[in-house]
C-alpha positions as YAML, in Angstrom:
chain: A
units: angstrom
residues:
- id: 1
  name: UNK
  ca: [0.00, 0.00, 0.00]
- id: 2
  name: UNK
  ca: [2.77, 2.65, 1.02]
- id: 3
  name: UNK
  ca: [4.30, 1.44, -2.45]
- id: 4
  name: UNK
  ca: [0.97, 2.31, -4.51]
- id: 5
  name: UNK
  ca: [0.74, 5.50, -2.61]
- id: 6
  name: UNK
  ca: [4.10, 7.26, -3.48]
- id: 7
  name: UNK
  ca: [4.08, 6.00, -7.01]
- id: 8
  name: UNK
  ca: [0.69, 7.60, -7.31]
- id: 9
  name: UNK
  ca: [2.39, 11.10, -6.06]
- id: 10
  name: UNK
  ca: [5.22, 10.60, -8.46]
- id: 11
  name: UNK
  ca: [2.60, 10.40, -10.95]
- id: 12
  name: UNK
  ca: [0.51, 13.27, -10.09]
- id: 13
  name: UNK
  ca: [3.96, 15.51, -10.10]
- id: 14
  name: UNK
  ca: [5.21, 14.36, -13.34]
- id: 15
  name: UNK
  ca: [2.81, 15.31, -15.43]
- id: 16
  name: UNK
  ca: [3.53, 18.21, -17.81]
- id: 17
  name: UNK
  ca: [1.95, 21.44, -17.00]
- id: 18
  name: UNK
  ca: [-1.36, 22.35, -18.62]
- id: 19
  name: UNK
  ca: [-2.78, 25.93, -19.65]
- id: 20
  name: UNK
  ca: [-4.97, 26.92, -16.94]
- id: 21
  name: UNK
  ca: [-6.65, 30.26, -16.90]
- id: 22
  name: UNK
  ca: [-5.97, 33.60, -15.28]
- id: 23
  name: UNK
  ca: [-9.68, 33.29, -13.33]
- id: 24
  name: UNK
  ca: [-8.42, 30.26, -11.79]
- id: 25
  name: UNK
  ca: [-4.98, 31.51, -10.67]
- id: 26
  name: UNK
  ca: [-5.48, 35.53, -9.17]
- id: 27
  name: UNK
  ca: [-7.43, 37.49, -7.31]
- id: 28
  name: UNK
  ca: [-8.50, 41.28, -8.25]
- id: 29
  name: UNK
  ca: [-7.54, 43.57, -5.83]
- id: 30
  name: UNK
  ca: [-10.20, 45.59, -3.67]
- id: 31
  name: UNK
  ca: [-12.90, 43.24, -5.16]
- id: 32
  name: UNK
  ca: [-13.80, 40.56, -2.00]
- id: 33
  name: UNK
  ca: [-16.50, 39.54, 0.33]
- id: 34
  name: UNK
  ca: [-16.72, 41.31, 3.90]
- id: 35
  name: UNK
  ca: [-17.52, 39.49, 6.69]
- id: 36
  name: UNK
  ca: [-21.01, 40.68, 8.49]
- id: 37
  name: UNK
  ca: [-21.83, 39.17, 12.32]
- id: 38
  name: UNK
  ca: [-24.90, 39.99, 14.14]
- id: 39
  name: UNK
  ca: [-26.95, 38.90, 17.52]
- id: 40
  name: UNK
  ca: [-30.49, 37.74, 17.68]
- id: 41
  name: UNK
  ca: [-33.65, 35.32, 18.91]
- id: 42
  name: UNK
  ca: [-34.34, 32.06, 17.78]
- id: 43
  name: UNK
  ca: [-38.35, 31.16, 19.12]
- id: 44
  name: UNK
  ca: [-40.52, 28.46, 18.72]
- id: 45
  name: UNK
  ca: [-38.23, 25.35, 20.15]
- id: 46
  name: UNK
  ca: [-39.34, 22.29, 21.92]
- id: 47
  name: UNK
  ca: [-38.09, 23.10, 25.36]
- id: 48
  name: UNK
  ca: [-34.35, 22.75, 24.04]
- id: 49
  name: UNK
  ca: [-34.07, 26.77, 24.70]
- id: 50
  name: UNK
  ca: [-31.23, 28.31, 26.92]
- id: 51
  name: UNK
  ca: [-31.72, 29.89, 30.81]
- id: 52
  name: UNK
  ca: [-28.94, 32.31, 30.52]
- id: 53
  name: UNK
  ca: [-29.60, 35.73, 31.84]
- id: 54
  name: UNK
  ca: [-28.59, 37.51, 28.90]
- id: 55
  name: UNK
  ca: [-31.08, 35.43, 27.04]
- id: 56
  name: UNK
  ca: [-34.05, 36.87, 29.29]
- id: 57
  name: UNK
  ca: [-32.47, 40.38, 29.54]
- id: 58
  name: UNK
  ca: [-32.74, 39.96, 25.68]
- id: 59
  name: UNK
  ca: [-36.25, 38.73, 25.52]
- id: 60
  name: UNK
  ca: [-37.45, 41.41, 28.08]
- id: 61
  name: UNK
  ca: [-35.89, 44.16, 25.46]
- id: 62
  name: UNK
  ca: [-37.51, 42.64, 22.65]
- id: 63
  name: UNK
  ca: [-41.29, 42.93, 24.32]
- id: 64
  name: UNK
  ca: [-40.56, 45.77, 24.93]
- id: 65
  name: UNK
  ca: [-39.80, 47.05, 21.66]
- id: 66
  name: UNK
  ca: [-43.15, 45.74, 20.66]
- id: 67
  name: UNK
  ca: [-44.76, 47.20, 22.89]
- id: 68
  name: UNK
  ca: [-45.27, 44.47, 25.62]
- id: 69
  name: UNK
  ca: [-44.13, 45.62, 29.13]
- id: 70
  name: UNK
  ca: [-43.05, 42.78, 31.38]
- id: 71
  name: UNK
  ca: [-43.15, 43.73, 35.43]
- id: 72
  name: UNK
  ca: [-39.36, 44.26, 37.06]
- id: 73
  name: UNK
  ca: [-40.34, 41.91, 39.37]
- id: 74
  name: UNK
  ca: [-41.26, 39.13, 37.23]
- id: 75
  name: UNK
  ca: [-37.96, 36.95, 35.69]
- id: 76
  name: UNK
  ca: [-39.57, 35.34, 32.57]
- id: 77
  name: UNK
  ca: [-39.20, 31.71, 32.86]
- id: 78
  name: UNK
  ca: [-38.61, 30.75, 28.74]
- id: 79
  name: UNK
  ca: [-37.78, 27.34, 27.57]
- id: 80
  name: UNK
  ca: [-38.06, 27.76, 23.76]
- id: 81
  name: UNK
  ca: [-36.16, 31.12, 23.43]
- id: 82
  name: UNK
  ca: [-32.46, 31.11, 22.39]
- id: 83
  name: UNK
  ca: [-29.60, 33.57, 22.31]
- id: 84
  name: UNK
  ca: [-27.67, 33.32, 18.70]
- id: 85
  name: UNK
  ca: [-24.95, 34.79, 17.03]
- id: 86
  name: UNK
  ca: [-25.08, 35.16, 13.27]
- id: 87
  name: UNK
  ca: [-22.41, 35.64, 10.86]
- id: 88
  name: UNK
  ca: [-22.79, 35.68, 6.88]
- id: 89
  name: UNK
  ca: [-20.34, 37.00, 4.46]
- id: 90
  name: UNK
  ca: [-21.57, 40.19, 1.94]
- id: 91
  name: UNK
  ca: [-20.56, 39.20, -1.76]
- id: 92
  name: UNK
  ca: [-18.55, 41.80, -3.85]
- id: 93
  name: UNK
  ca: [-21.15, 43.89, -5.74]
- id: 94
  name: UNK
  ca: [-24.07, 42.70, -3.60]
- id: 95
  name: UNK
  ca: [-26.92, 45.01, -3.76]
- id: 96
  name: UNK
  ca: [-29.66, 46.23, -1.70]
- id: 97
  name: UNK
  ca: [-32.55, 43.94, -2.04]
- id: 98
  name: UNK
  ca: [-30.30, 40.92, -2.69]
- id: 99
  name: UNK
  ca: [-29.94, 38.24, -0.36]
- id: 100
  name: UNK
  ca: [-27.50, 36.55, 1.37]
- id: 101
  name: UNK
  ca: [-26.86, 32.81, 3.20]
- id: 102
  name: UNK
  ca: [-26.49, 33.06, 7.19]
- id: 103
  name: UNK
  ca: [-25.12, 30.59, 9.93]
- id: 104
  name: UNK
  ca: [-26.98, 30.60, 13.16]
- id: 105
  name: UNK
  ca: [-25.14, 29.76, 16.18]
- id: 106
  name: UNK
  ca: [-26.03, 29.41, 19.96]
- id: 107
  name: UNK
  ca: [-24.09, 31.16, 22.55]
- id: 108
  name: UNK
  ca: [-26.36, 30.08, 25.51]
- id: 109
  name: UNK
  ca: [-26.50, 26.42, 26.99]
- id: 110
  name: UNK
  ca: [-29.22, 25.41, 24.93]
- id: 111
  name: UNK
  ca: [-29.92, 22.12, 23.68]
- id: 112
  name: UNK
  ca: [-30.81, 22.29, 20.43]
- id: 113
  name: UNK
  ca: [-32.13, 24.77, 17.61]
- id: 114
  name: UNK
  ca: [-34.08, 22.54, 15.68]
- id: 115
  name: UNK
  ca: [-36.99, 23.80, 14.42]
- id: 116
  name: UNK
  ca: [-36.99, 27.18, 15.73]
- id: 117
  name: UNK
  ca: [-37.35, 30.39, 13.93]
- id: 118
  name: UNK
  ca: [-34.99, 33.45, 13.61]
- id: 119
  name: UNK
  ca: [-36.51, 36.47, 14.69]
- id: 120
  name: UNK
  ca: [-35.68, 40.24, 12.89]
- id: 121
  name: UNK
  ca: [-31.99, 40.82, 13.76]
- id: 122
  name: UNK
  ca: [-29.67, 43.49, 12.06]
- id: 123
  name: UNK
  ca: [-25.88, 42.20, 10.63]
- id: 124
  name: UNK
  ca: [-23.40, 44.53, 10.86]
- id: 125
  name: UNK
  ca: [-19.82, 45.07, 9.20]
- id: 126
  name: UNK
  ca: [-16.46, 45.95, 10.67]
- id: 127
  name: UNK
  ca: [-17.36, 49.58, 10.80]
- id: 128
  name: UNK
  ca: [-20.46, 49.35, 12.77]
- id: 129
  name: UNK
  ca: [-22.93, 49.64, 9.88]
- id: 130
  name: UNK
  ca: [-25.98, 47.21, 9.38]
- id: 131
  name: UNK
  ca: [-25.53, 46.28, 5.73]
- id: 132
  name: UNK
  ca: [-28.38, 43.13, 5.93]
- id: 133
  name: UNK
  ca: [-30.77, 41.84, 8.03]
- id: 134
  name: UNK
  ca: [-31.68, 38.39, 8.88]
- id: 135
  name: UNK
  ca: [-34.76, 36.53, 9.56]
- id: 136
  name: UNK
  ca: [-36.60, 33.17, 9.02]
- id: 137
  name: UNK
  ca: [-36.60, 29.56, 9.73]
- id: 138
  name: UNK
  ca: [-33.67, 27.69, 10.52]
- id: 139
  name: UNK
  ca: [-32.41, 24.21, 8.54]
- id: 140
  name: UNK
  ca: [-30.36, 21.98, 11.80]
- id: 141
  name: UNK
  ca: [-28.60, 19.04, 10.31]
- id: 142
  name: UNK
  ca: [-28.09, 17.93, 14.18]
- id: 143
  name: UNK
  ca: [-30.34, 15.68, 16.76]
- id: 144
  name: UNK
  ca: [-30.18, 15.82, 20.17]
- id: 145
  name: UNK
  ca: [-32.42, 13.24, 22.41]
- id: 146
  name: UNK
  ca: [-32.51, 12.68, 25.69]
- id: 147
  name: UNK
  ca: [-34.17, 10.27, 28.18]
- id: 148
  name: UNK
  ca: [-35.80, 10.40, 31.73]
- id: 149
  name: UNK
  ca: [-33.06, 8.40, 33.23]
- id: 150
  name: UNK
  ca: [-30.65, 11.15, 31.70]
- id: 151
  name: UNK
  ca: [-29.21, 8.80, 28.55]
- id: 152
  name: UNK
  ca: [-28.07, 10.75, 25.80]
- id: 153
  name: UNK
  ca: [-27.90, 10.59, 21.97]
- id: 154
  name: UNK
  ca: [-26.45, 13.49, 19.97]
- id: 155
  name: UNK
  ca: [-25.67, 13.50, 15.92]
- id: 156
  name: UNK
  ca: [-23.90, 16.19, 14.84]
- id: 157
  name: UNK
  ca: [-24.19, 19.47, 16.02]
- id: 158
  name: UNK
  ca: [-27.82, 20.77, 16.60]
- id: 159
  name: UNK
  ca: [-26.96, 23.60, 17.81]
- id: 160
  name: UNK
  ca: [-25.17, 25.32, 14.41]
- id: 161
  name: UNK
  ca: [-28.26, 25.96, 11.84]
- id: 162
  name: UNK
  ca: [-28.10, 28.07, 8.12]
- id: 163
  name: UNK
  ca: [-30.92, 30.57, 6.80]
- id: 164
  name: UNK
  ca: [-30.41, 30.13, 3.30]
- id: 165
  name: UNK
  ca: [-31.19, 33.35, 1.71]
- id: 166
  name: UNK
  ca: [-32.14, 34.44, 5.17]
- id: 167
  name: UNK
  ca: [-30.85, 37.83, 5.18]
- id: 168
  name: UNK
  ca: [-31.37, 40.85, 2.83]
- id: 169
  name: UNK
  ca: [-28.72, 42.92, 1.78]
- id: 170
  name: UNK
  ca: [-29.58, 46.76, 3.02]
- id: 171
  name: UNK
  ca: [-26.57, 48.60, 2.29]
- id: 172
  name: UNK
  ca: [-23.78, 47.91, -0.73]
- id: 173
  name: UNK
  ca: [-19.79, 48.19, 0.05]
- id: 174
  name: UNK
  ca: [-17.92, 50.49, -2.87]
- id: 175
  name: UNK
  ca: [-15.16, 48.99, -4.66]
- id: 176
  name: UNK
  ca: [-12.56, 50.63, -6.82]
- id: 177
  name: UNK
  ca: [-13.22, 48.93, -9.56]
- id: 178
  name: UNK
  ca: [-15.31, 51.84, -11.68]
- id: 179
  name: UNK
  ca: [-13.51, 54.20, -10.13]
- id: 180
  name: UNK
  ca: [-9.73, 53.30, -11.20]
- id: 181
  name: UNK
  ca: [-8.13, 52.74, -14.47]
- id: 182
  name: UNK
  ca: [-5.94, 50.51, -13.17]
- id: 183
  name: UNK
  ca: [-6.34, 46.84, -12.07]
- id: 184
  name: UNK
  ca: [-4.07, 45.09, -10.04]
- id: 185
  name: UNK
  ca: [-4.11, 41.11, -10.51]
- id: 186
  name: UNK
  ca: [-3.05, 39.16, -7.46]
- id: 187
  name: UNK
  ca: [-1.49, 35.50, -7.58]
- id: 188
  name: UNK
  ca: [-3.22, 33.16, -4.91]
- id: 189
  name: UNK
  ca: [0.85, 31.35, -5.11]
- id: 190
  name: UNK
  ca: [3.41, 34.13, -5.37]
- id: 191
  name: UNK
  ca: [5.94, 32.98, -8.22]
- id: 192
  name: UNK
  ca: [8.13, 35.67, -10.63]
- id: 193
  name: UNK
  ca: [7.60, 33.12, -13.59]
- id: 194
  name: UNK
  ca: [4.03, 32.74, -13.35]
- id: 195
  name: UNK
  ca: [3.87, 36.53, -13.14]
- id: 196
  name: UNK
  ca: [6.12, 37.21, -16.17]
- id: 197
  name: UNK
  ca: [3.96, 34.72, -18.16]
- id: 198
  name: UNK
  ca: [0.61, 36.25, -16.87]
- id: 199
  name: UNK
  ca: [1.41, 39.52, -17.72]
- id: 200
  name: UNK
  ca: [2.97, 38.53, -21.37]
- id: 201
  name: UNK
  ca: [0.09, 36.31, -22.29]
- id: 202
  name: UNK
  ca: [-2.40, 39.00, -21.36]
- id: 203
  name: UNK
  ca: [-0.37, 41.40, -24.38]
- id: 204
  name: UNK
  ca: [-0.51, 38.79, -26.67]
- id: 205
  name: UNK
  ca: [-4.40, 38.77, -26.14]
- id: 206
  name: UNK
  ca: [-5.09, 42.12, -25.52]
- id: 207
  name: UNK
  ca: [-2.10, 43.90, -27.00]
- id: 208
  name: UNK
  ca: [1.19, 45.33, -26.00]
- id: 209
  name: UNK
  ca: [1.67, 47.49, -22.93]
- id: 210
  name: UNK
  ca: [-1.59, 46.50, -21.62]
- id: 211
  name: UNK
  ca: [0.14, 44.61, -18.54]
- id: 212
  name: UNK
  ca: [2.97, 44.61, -16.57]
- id: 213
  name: UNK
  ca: [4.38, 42.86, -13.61]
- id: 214
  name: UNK
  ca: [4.71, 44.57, -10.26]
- id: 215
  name: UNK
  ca: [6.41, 42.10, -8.20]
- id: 216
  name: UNK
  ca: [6.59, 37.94, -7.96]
- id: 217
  name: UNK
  ca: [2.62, 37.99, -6.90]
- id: 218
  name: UNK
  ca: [0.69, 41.10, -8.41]
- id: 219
  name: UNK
  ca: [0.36, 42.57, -12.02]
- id: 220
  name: UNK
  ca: [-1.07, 45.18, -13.21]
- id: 221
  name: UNK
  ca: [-3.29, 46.20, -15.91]
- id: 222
  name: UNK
  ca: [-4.08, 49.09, -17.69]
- id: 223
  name: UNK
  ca: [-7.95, 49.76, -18.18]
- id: 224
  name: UNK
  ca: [-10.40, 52.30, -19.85]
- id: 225
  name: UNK
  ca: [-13.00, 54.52, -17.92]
- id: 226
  name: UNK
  ca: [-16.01, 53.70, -19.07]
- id: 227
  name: UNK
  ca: [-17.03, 50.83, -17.01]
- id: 228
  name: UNK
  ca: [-18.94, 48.94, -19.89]
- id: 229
  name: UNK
  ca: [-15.56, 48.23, -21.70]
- id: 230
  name: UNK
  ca: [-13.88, 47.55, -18.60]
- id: 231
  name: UNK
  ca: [-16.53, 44.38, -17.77]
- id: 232
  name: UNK
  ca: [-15.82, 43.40, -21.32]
- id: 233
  name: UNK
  ca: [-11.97, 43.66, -20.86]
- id: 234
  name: UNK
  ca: [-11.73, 41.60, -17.47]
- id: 235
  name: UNK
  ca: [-14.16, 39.33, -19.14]
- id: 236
  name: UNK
  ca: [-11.96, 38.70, -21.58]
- id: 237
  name: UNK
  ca: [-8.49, 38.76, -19.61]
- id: 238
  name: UNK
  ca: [-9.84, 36.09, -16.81]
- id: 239
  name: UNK
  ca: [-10.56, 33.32, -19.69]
- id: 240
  name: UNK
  ca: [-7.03, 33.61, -21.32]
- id: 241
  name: UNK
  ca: [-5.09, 30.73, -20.65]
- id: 242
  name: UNK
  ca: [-1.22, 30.24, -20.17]
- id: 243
  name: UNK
  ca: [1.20, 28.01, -18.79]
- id: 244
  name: UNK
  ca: [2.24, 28.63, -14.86]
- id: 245
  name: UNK
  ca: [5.60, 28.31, -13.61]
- id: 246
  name: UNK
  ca: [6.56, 25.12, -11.62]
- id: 247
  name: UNK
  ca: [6.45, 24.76, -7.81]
- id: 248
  name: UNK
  ca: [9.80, 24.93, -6.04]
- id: 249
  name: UNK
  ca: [10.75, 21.36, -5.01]
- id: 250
  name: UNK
  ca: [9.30, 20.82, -1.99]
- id: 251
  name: UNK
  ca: [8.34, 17.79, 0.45]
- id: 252
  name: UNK
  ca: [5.37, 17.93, 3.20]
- id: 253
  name: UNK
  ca: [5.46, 15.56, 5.94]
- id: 254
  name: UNK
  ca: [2.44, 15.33, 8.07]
- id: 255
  name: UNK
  ca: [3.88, 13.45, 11.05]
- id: 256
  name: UNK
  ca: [0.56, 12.89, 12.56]
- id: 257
  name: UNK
  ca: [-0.78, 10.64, 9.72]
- id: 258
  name: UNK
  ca: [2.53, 9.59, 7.97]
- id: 259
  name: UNK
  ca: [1.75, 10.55, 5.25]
- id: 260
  name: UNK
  ca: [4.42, 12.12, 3.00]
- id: 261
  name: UNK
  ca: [4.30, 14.26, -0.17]
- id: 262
  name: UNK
  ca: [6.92, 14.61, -2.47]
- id: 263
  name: UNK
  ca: [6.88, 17.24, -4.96]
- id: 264
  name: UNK
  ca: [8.34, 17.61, -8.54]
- id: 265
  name: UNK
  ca: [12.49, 18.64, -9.02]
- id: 266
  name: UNK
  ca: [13.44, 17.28, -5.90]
- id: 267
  name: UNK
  ca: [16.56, 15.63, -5.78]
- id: 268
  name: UNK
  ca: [19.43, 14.56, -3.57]
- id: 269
  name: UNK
  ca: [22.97, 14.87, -3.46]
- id: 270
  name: UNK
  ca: [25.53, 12.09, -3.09]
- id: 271
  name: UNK
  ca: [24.87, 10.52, 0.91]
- id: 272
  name: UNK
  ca: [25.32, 7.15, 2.24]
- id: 273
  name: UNK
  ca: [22.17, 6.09, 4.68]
- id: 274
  name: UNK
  ca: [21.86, 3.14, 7.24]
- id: 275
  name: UNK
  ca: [18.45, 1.61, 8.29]
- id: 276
  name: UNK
  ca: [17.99, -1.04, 10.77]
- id: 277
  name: UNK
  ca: [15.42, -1.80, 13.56]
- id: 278
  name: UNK
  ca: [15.45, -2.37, 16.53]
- id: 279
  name: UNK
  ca: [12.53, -4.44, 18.57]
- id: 280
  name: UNK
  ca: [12.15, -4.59, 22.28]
- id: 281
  name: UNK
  ca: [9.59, -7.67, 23.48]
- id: 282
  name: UNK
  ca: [8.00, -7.89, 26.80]
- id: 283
  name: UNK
  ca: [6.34, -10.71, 28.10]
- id: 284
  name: UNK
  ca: [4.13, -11.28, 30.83]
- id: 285
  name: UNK
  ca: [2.86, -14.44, 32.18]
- id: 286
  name: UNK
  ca: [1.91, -15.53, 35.39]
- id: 287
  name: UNK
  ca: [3.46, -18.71, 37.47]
- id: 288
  name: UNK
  ca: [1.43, -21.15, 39.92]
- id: 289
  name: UNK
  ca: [3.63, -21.81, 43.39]
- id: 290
  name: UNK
  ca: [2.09, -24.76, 45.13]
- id: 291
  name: UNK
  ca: [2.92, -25.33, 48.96]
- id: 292
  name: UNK
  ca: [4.61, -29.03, 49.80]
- id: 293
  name: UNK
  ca: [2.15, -31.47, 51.24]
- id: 294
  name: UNK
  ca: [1.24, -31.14, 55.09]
- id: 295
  name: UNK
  ca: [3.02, -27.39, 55.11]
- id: 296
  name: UNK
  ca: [-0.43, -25.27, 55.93]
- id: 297
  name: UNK
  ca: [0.99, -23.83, 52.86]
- id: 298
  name: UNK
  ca: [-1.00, -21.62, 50.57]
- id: 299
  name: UNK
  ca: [-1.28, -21.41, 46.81]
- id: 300
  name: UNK
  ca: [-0.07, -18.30, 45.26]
- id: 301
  name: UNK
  ca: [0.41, -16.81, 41.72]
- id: 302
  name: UNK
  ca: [3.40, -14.94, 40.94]
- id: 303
  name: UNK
  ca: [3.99, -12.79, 38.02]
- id: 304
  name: UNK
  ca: [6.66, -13.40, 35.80]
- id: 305
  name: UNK
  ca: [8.03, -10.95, 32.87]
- id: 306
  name: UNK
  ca: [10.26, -11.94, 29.96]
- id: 307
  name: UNK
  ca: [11.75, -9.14, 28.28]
- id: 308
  name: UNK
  ca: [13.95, -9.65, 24.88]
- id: 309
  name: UNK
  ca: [15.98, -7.38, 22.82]
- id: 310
  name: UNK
  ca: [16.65, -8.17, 18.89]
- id: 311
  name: UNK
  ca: [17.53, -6.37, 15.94]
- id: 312
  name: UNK
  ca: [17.46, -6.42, 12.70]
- id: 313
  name: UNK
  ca: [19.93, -6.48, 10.02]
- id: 314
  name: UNK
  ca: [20.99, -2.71, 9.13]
- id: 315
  name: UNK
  ca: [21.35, -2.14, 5.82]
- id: 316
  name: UNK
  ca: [23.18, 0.86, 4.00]
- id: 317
  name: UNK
  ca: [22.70, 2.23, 0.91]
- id: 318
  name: UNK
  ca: [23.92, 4.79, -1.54]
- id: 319
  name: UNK
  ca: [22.50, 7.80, -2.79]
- id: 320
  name: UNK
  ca: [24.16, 9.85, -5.65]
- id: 321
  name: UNK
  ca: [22.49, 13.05, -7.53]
- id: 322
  name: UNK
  ca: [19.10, 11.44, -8.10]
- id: 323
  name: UNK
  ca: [15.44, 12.23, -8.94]
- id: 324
  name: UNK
  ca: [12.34, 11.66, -7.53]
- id: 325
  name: UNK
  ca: [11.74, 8.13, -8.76]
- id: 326
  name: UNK
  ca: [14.86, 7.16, -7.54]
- id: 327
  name: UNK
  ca: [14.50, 8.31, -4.18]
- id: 328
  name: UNK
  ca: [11.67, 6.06, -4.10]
- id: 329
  name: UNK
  ca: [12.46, 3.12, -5.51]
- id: 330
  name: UNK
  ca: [15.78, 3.08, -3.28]
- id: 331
  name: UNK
  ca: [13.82, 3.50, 0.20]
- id: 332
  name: UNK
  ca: [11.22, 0.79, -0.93]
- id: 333
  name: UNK
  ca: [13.90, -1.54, -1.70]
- id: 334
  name: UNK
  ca: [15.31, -1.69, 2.25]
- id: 335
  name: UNK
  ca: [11.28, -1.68, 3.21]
- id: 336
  name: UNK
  ca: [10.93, 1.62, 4.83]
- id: 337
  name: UNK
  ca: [7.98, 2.61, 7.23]
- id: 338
  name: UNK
  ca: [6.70, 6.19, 6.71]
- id: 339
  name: UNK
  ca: [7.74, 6.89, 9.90]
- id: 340
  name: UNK
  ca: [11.47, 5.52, 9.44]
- id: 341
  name: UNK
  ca: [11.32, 7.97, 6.22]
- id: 342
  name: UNK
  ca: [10.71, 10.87, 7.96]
- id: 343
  name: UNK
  ca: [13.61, 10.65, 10.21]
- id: 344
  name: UNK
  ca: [15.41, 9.70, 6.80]
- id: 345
  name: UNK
  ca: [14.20, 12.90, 5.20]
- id: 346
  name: UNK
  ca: [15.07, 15.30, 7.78]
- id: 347
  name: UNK
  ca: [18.35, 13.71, 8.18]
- id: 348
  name: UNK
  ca: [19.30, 14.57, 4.66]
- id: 349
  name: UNK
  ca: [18.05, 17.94, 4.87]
- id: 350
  name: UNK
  ca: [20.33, 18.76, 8.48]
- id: 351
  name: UNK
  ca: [23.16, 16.54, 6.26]
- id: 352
  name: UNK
  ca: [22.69, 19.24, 3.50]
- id: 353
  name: UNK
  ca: [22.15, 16.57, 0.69]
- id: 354
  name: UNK
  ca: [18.18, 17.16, 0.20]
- id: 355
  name: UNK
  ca: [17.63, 19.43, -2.31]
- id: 356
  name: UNK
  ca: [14.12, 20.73, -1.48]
- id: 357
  name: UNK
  ca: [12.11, 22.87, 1.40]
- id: 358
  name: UNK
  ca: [10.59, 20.04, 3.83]
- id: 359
  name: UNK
  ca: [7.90, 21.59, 5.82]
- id: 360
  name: UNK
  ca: [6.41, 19.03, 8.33]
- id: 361
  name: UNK
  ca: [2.63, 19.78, 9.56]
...
């Protein structure tokens, strides 16, 4: 299996590079989402509401918004009311009267939100402003039961729900992007070659002198003012397609799951490498001490632990200037555990013979 699994990754590296397109690679810049969070009341659950005072406090304020005036001396005693936070995030270009998906979460001890309903509840952006506001009935994918004896059965979480479409955008965010005649094209993997061929395939397209590279991640590109031709420009400058530089050679080691990724262009210098194993065995097993006849004697069990030491036969190899497949094909020859490779991996690199960044995660 380990076998099947690194020749599989020295497949997926070797292949040649494709054409992908300029949508798929960058971001624009000053065109993105903003994050919206907001605080509200989810009614109308089974019992499965929370008791926290801030949940009451909130209730109280809410009658009395609507005109419902609840004695100072009476504590309202509310089973199927729940405290929430919501968070959503506002699209680029969203406008008023458009609407948006929300997450409903509980911030209270209550058991469940399944099958309540979201009551009118303002979201707001990093600068204070409400830009939606979200209401309706909530989808739970969780279940929460629970018997008289005080058994429990939960599945998932049933106390995370979504509004889809539940909020409606009040208030648009301004972007740059009619406003500039410039247009700065972020990569999502910062690389000087991928940036030199991004900005030349976009003047073979488009013509010369339309773009230019700023540094290894953004390049920029000159645009017209009237917004109509600019849609029609980016339109046409996200669906070109060019070949991306390659990824520096690189290996990830994830030492939690063993698994190990190498990446293409990795290679390593001359380096001779010993492997052997060494296995510790304990025994335990328990031994029966009978008294001698007519002694008053009593039975008793002992414990009794064998412990042995062996080791395998070490084996050393030799590495010259090699490529990926034959990095491979020389640690699966001495039968190398994942684990075993790791320590191999990072030896080389301390050793100064692996020619590649290892990250381990």
């Amino acid at each position: 299996m380990k076998k099947l699994i690194l020749f599989i990754l020295i497949c997926t590296f070797c292949l040649p590079c494709m054409a992908e397109r300029i949508k798929d690679l960058v971001a624009i810049q000053g065109i993105r989402s903003n994050q919206l969070v907001g605080y509200g009341l989810v009614v109308g659950l089974d019992g499965t509401g929370d008791t926290e005072a801030f949940t009451k406090q909130s209730f109280r304020s809410m009658l009395n918004n609507l005109g419902v005036t609840i004695p100072a001396n009476i504590v309202p005693n509310i089973k199927n009311v729940a405290a929430v936070a919501l968070h959503a995030d506002l699209p680029a270009f969203a406008k008023p009267g458009q609407r948006i998906d929300i997450t409903v979460s509980s911030l209270g001890n209550a058991k469940s939100l399944r099958g309540g309903s979201l009551l009118l509840a303002p979201l707001k952006g990093a600068d204070g402003n409400v830009y939606a506001v979200a209401q309706g009935d909530l989808i739970v994918g969780g279940l929460s039961a629970e018997g008289a004896d005080g058994s429990k059965i939960t599945v998932n979480l049933p106390v995370v729900g979504r509004i889809p479409n539940g909020a409606i955008v009040e208030r648009g965010v301004p972007t740059p992007f009619s406003q500039s005649d410039m247009m700065i094209l972020n990569l999502h993997r910062s690389d000087f070659t991928t940036a030199r061929r991004m900005a030349e395939a976009i003047n073979t397209a488009i013509g010369p002198g339309v773009a230019s590279t700023i540094d290894s991640t953004s390049v920029k590109v000159h645009m017209p003012l009237n917004v109509n031709d600019k849609v029609t420009l980016v339109s046409a400058i996200e669906n070109i397609e060019f070949t991306p530089g390659e990824n520096r050679a690189r290996i990830v080691v994830n030492s939690r799951t063993g698994t190990i990724v190498i990446g293409k262009h990795v290679t390593v210098g001359p380096a001779a490498i010993a492997h052997g194993n060494l296995i510790v065995t304990v025994t335990e097993r328990e031994q029966v001490s009978q008294p001698q006849p007519l002694s008053n004697g009593v039975t008793t069990i002992t414990p009794k632990s064998d412990v042995s030491v062996s080791q395998t036969e070490g084996r050393m190899f030799l590495l010259k200037a090699v490529s990926l497949e034959a990095i491979v094909n020389a640690v699966n020859k001495v039968g190398t555990a994942p684990g075993d490779l790791m320590a191999i991996l990072e030896a080389l690199k301390q050793a100064g013979a692996l020619n590649a960044d290892l990250e381990i995660i």
